[in-house]
Backbone and ligand atoms as CSV (ligand in chain L), in Angstrom:
chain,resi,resn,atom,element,x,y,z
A,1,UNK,N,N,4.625,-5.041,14.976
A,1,UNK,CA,C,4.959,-3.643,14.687
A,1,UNK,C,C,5.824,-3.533,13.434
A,2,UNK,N,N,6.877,-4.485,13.304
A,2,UNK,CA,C,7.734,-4.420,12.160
A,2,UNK,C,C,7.117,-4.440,10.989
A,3,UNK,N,N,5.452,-5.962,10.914
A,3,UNK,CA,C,5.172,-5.768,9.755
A,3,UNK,C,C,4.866,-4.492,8.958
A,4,UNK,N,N,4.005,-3.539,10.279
A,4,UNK,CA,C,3.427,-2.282,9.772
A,4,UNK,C,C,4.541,-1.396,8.994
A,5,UNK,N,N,5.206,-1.262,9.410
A,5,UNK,CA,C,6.881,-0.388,9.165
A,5,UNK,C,C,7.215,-1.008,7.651
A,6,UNK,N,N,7.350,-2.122,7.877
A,6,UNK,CA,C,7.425,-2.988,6.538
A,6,UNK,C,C,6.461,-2.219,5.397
A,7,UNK,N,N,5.044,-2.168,5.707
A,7,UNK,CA,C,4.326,-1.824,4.803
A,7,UNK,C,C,4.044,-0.490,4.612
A,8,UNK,N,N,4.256,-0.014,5.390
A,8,UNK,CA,C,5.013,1.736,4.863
A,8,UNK,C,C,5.934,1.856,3.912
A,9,UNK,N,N,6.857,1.284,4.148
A,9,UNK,CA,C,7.963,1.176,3.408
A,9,UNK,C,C,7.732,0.150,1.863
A,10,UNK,N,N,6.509,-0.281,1.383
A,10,UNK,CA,C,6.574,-1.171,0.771
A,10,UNK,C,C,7.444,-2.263,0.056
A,11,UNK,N,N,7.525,-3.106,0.843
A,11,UNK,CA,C,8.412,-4.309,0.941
A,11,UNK,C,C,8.025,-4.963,0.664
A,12,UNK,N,N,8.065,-6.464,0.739
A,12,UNK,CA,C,7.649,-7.396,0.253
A,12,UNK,C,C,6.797,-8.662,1.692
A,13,UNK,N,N,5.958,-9.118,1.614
A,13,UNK,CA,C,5.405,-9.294,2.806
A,13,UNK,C,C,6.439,-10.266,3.551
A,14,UNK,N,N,6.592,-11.328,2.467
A,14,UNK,CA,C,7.024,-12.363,3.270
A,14,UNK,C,C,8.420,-12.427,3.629
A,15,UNK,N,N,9.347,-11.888,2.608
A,15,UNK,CA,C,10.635,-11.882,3.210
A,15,UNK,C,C,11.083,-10.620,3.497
A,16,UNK,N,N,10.478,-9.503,3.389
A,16,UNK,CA,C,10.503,-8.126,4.143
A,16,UNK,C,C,11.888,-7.508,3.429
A,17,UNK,N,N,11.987,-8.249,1.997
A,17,UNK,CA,C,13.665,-7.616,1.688
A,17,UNK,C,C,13.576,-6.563,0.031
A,18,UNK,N,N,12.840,-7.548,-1.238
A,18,UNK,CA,C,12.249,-6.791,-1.898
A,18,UNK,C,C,11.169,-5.699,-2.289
A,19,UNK,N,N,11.487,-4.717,-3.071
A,19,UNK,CA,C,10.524,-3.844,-3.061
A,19,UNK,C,C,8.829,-4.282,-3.786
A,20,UNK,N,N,8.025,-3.935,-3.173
A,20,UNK,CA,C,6.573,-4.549,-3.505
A,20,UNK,C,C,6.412,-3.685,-4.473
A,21,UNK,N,N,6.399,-2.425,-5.152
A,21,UNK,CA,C,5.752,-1.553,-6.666
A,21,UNK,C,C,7.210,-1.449,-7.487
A,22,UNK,N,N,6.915,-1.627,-8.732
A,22,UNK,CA,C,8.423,-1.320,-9.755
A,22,UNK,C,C,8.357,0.110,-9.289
A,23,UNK,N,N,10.061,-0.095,-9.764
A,23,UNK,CA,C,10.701,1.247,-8.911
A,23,UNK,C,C,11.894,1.593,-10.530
A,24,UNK,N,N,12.129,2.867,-10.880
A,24,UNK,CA,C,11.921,4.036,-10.163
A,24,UNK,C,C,9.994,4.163,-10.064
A,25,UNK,N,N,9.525,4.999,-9.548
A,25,UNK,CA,C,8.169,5.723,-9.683
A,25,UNK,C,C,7.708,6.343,-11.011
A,26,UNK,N,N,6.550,5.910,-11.572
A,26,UNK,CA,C,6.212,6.534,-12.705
A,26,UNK,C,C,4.903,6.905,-12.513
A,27,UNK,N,N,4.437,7.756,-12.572
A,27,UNK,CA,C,3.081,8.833,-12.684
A,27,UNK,C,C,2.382,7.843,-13.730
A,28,UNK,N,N,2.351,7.309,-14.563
A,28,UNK,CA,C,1.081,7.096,-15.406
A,28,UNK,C,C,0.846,5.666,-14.773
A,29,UNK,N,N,2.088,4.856,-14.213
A,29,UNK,CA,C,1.664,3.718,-13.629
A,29,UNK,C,C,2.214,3.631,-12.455
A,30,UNK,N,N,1.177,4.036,-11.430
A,30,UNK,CA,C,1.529,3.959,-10.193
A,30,UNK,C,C,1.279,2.684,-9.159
A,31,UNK,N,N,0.633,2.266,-10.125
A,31,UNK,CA,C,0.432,0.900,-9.276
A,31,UNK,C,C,1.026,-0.385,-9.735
A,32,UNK,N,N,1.810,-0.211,-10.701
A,32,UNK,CA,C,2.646,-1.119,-11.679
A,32,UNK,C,C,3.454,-2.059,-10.373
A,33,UNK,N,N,3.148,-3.207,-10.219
A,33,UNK,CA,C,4.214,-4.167,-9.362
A,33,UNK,C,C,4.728,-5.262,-10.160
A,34,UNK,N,N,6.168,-5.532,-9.653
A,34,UNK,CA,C,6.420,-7.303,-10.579
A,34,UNK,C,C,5.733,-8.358,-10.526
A,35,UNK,N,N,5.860,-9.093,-11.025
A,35,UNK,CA,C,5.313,-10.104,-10.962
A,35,UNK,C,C,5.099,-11.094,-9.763
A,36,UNK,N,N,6.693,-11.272,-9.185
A,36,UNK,CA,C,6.516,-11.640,-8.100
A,36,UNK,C,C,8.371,-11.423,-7.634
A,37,UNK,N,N,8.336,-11.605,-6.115
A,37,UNK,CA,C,9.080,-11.120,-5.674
A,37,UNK,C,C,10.360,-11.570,-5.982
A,38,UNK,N,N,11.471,-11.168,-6.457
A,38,UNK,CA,C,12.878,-11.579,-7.432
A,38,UNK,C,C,13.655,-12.197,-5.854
A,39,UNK,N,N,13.379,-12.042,-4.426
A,39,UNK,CA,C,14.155,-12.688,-3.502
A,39,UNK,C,C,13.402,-13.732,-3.006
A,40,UNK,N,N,12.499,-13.993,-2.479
A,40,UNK,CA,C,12.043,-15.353,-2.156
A,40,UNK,C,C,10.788,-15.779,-3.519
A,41,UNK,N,N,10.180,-14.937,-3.983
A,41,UNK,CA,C,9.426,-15.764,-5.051
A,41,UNK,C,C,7.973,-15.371,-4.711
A,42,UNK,N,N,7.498,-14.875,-3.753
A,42,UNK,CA,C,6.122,-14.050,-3.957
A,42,UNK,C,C,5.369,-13.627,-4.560
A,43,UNK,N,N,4.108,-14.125,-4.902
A,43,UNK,CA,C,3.372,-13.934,-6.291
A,43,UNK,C,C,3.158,-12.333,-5.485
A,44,UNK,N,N,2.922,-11.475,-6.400
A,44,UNK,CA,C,2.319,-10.106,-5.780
A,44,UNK,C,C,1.014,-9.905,-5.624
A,45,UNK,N,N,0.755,-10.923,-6.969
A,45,UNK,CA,C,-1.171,-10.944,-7.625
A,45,UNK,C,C,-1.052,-12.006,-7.515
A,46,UNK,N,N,-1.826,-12.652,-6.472
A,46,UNK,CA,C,-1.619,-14.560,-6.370
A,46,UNK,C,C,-3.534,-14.672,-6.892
A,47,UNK,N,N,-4.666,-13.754,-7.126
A,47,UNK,CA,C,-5.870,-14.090,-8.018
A,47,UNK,C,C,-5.883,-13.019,-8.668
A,48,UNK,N,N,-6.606,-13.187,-9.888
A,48,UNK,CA,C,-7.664,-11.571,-10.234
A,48,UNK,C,C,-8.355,-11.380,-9.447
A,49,UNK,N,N,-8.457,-9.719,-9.101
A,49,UNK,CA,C,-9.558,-9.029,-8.577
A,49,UNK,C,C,-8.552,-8.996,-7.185
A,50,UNK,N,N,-7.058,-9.438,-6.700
A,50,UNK,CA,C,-7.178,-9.334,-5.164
A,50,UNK,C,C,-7.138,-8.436,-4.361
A,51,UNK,N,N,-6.348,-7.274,-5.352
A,51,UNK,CA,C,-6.494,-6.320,-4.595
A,51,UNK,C,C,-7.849,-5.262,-4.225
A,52,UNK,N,N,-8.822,-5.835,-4.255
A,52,UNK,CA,C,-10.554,-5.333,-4.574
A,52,UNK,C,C,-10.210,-4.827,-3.217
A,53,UNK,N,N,-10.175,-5.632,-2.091
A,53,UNK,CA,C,-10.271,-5.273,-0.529
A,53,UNK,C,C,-9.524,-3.964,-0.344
A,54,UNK,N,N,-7.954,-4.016,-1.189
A,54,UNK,CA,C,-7.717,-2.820,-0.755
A,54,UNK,C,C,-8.342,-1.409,-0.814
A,55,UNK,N,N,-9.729,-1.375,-1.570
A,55,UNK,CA,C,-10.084,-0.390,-1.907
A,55,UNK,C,C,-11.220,-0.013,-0.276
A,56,UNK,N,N,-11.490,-0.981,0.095
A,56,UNK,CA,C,-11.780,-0.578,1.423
A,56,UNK,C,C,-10.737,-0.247,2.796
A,57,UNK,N,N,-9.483,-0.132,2.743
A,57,UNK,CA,C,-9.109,0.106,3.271
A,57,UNK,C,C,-8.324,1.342,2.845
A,58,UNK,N,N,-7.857,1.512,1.353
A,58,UNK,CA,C,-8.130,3.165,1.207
A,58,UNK,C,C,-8.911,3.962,1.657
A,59,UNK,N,N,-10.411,3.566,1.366
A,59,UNK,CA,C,-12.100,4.320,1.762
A,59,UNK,C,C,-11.682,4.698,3.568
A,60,UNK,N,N,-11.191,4.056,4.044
A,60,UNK,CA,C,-11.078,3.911,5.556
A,60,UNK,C,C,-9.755,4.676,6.031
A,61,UNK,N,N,-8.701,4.637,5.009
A,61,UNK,CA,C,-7.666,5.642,5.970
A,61,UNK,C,C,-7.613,7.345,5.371
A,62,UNK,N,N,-8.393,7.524,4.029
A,62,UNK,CA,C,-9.092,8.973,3.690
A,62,UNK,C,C,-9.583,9.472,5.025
A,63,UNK,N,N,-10.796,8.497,5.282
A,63,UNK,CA,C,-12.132,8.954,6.013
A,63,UNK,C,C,-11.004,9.286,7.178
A,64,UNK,N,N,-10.247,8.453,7.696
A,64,UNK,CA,C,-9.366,8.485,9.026
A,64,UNK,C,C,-8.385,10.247,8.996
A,65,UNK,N,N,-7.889,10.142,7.679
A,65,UNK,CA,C,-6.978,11.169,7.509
A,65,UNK,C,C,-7.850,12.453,7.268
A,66,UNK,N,N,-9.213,12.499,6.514
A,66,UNK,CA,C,-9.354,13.820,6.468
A,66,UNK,C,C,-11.039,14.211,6.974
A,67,UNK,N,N,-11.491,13.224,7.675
A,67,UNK,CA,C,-12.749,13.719,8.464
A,67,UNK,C,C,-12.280,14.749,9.271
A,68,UNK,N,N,-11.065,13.721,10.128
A,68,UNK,CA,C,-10.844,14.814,11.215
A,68,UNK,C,C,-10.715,16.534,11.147
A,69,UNK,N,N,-9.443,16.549,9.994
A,69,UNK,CA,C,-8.986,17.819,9.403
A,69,UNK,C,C,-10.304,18.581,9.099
A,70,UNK,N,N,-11.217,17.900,8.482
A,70,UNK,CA,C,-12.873,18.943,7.971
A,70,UNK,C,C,-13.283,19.660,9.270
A,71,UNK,N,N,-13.445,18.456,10.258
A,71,UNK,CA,C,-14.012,18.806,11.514
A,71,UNK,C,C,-13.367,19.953,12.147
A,72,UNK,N,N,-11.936,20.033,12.369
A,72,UNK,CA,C,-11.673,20.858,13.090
A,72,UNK,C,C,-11.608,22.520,12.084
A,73,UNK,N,N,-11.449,22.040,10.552
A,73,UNK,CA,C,-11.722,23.539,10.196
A,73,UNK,C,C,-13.014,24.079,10.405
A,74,UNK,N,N,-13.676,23.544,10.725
A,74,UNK,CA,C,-15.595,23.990,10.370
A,74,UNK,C,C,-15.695,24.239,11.633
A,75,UNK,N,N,-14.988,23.678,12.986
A,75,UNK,CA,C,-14.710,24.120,14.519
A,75,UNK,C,C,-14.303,25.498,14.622
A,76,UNK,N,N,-12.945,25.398,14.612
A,76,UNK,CA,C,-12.147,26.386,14.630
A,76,UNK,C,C,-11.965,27.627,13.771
A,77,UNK,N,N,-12.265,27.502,12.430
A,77,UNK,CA,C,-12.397,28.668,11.687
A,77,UNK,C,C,-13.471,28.988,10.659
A,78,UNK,N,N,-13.319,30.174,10.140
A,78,UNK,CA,C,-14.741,30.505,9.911
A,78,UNK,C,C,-14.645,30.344,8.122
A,79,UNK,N,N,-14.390,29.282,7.941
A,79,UNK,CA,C,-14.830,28.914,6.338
A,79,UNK,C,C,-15.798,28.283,6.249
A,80,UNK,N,N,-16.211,28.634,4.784
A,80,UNK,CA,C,-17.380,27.964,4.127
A,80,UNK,C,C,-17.376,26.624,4.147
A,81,UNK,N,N,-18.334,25.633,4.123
A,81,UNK,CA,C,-18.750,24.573,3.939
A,81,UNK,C,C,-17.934,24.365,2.412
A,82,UNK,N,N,-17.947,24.899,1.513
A,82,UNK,CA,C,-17.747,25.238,0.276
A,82,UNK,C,C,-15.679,25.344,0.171
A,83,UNK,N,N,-15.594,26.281,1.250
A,83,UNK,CA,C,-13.815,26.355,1.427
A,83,UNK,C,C,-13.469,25.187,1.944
A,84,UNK,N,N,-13.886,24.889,2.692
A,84,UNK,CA,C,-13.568,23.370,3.862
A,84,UNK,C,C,-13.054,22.317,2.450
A,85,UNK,N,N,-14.156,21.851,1.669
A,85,UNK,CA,C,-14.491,20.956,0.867
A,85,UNK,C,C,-13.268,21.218,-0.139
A,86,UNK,N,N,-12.980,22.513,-0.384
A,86,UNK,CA,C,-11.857,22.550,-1.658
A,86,UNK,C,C,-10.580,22.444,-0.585
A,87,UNK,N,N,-10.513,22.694,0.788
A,87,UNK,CA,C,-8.898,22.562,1.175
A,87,UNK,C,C,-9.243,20.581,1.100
A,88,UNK,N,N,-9.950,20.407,1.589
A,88,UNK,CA,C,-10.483,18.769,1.880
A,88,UNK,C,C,-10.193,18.273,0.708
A,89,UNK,N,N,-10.393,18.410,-0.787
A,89,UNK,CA,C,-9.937,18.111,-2.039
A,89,UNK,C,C,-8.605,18.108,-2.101
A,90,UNK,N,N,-7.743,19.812,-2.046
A,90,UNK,CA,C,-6.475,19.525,-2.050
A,90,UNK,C,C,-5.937,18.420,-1.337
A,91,UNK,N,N,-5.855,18.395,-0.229
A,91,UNK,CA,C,-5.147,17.383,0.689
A,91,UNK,C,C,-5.396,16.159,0.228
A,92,UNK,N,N,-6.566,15.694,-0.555
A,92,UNK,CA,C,-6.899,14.095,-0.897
A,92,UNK,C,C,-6.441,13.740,-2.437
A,93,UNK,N,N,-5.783,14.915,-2.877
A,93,UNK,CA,C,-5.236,14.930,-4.115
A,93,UNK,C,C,-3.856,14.774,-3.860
A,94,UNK,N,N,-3.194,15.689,-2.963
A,94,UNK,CA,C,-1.715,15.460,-2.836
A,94,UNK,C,C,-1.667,14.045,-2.017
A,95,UNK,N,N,-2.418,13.609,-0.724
A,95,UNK,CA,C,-2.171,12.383,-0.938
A,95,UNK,C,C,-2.584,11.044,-1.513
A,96,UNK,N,N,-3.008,11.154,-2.686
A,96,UNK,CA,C,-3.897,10.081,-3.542
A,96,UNK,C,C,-3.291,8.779,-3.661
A,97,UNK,N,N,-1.869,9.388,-4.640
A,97,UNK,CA,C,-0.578,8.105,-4.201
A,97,UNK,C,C,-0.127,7.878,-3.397
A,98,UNK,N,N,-0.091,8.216,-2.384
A,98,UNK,CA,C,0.559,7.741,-1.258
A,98,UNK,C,C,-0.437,6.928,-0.562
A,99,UNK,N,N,-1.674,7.186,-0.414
A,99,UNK,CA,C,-2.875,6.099,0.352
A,99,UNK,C,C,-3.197,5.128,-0.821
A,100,UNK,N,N,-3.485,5.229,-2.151
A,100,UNK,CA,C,-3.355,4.288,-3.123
A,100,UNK,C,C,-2.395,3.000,-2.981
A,101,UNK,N,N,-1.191,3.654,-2.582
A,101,UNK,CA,C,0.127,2.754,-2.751
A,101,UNK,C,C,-0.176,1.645,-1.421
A,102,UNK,N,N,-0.061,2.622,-0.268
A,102,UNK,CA,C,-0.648,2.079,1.387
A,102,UNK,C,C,-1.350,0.848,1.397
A,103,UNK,N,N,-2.696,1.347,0.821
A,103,UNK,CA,C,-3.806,0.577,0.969
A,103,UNK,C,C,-3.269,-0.810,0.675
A,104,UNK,N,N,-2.649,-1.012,-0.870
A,104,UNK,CA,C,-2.391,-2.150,-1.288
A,104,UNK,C,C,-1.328,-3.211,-0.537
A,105,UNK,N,N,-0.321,-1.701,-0.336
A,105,UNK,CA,C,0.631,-2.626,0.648
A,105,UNK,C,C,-0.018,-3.203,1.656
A,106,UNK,N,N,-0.751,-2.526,2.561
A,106,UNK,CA,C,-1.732,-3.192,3.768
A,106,UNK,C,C,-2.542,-4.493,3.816
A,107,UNK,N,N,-2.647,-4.330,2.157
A,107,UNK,CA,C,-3.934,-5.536,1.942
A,107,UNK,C,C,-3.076,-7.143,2.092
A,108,UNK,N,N,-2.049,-6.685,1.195
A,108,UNK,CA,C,-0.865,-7.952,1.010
A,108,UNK,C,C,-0.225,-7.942,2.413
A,109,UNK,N,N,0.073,-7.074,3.155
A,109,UNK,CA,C,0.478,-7.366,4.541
A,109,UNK,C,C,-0.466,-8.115,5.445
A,110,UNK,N,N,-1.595,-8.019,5.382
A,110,UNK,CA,C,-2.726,-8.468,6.065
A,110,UNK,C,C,-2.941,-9.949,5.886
A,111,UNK,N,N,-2.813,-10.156,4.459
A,111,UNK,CA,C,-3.489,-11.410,4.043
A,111,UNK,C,C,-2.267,-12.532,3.954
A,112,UNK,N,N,-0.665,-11.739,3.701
A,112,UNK,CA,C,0.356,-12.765,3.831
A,112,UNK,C,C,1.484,-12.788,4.717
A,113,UNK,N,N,1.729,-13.687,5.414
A,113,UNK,CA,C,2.327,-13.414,6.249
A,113,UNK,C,C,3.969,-13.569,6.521
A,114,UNK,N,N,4.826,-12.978,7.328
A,114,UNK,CA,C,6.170,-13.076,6.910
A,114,UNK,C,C,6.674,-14.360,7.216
A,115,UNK,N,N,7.815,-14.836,6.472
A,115,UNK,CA,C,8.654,-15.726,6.865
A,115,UNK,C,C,9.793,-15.961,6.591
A,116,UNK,N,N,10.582,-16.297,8.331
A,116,UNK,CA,C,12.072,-15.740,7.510
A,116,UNK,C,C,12.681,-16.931,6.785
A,117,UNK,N,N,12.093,-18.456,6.634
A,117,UNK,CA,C,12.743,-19.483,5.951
A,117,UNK,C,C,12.298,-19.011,4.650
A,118,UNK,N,N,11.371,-18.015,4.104
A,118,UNK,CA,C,11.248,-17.999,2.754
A,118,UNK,C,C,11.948,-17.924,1.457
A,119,UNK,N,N,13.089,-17.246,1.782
A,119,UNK,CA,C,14.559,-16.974,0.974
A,119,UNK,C,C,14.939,-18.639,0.483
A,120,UNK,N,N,15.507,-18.629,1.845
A,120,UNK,CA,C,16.044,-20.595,2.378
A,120,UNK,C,C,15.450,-21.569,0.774
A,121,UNK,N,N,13.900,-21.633,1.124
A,121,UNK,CA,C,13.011,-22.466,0.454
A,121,UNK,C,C,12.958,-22.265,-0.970
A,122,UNK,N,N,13.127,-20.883,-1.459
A,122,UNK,CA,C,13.154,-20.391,-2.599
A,122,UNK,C,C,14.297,-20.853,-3.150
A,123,UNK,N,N,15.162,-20.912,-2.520
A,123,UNK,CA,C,16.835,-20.992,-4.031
A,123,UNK,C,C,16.697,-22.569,-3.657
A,124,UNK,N,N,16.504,-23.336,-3.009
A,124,UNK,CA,C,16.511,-24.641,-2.556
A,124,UNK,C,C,15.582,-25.221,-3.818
A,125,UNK,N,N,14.504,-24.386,-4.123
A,125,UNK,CA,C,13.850,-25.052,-5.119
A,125,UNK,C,C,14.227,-24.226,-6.402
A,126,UNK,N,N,14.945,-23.357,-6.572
A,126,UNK,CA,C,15.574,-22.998,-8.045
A,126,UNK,C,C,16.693,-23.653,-8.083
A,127,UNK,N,N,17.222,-24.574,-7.332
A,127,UNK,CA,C,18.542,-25.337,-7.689
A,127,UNK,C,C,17.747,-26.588,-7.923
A,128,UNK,N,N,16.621,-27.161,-7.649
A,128,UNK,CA,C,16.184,-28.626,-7.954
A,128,UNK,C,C,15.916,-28.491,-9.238
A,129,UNK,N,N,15.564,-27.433,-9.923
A,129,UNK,CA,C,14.946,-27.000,-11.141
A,129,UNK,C,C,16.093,-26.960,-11.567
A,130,UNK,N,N,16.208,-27.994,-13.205
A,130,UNK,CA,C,16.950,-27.857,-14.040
A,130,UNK,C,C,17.828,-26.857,-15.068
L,1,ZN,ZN,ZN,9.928,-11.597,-0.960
């Protein structure tokens, strides 16, 4: 459960302490992350292309977040196919960054896993290093 919370919060997978996207927030680069994590050492991008998967799990929490919402307007009230589709736009516009950001965090939560000796291991090997 924590990891999930973790990745809401975008953190860092493995030691759950640094932030996973450069911060403050900037609109033209919203997906801008460091390199790797400044507390235990976490590549963010450990291949090219890794975050590809996350784009299926964006595709999947849209469909999750706004099928439903279509469904019940086209139920319950009497708009157009045509109105439905433009409130269905708004809503996938205001949250674009926020499921953009998600997805990725999810993908790196998924694929790496936490550990709390990771800190430990990290300065242990920046002190062997000259
Ligand atoms: Zn870390």
């Amino acid at each position: 459960m924590k990891k999930w919370i973790n990745a809401w919060q975008y953190r860092c997978p493995r030691c759950r302490k640094s932030p996973l996207f450069a911060e403050p927030f900037e609109i033209s680069k919203p997906l801008e992350m460091p390199y790797a994590c400044t507390t235990c050492g976490q590549r963010y991008e450990p291949e090219p292309g890794y975050y590809f998967g996350a784009m299926f799990i964006s595709y999947g929490l849209s469909c999750v977040l706004l099928l439903p919402i279509a469904l019940i307007l086209n139920i319950y009230t009497e708009l157009s196919v045509n109105g439905i589709m433009a409130i269905i736009i708004f809503i996938g516009a205001v949250l674009f960054m926020r499921i953009l950001r998600l997805s990725r965090s999810l993908w790196i939560h998924i694929m790496i896993r936490y550990d709390p000796n990771a800190i430990t291991r990290y300065n242990a090997r920046k002190k062997k290093k000259p």
